[in-house]
C-alpha positions in Angstrom: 4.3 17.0 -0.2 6.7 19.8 1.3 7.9 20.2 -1.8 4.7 20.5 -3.8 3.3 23.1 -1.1 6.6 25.5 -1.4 5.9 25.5 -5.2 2.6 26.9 -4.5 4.1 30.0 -3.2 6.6 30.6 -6.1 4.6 32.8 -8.8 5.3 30.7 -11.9 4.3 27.6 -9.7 0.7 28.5 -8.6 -1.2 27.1 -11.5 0.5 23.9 -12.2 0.7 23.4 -8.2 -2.5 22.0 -7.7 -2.2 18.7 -10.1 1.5 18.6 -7.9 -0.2 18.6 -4.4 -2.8 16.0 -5.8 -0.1 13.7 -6.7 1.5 13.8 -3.5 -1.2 13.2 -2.1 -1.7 10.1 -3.4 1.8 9.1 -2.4 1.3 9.7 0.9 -2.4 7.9 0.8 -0.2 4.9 -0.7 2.0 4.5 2.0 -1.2 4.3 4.7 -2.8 2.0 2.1 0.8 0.0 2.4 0.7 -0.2 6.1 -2.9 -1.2 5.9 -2.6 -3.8 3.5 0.6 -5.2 5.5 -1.2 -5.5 9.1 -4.4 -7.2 7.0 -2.0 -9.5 5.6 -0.3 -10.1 8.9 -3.4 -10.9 10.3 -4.6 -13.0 7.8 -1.2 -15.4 7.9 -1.3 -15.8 11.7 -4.7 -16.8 11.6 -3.8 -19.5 8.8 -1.4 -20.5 11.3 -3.3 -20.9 14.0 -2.9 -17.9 16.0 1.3 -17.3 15.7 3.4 -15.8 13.2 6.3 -18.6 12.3 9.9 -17.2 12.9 10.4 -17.4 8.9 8.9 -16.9 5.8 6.6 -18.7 3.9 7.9 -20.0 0.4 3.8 -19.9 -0.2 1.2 -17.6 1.5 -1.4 -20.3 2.9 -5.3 -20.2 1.4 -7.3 -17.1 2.3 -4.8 -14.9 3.2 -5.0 -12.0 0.4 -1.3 -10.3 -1.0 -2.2 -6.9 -1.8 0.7 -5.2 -0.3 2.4 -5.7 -3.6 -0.3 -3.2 -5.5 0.4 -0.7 -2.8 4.3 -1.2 -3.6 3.5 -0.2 -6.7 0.7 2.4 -6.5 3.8 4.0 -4.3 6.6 4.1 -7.0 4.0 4.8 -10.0 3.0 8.1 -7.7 6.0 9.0 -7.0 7.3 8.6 -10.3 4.0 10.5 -11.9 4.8 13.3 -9.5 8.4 13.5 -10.7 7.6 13.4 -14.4 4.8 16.6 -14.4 7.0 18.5 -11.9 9.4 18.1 -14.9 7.0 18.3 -17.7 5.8 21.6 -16.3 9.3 22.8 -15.5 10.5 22.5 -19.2 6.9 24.3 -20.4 7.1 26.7 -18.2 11.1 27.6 -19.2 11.7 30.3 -21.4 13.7 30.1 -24.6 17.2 31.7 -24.1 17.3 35.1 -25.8 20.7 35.9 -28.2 
């Protein structure tokens, strides 16, 4: 995000900046949806067993608990990789051939 807001200030940035801040901004709303779906989750397995988490994991989730943390995982590492594939897109566009 830090990095898509100081290429807003650079001139040759300003246009393709805005398509850069989206993006990171959809890493960052991955990670709260990651936390999210992990507490829901949590939630869901102590109820299945009855109340308590057990001191080890499960070699099955039990019935009705829902294991969506695993889309967040990824909607994490496909944002962050879209973010670092137009940054570079945009960079080799934007660069000038070299002059003899």
């Amino acid at each position: 995000m830090s990095l898509s807001a100081s290429l807003r200030r650079n001139q040759t940035w300003v246009r393709e900046s805005k398509a850069l801040l989206w993006i990171a901004n959809l890493s960052w709303s991955s990670v709260v949806l990651l936390i999210a779906t992990l507490a829901i989750m949590t939630i869901q397995v102590a109820r299945a067993n009855g109340g308590h988490l057990t001191g080890h994991a499960p070699k099955a989730l039990p019935p009705g608990v829902l294991a969506l943390d695993g889309y967040s995982d990824r909607l994490i590492v496909l944002s962050n990789c879209a973010w670092v594939f137009l940054a570079g897109f945009r960079a080799v566009r934007m660069r000038k051939p070299l002059e003899n």
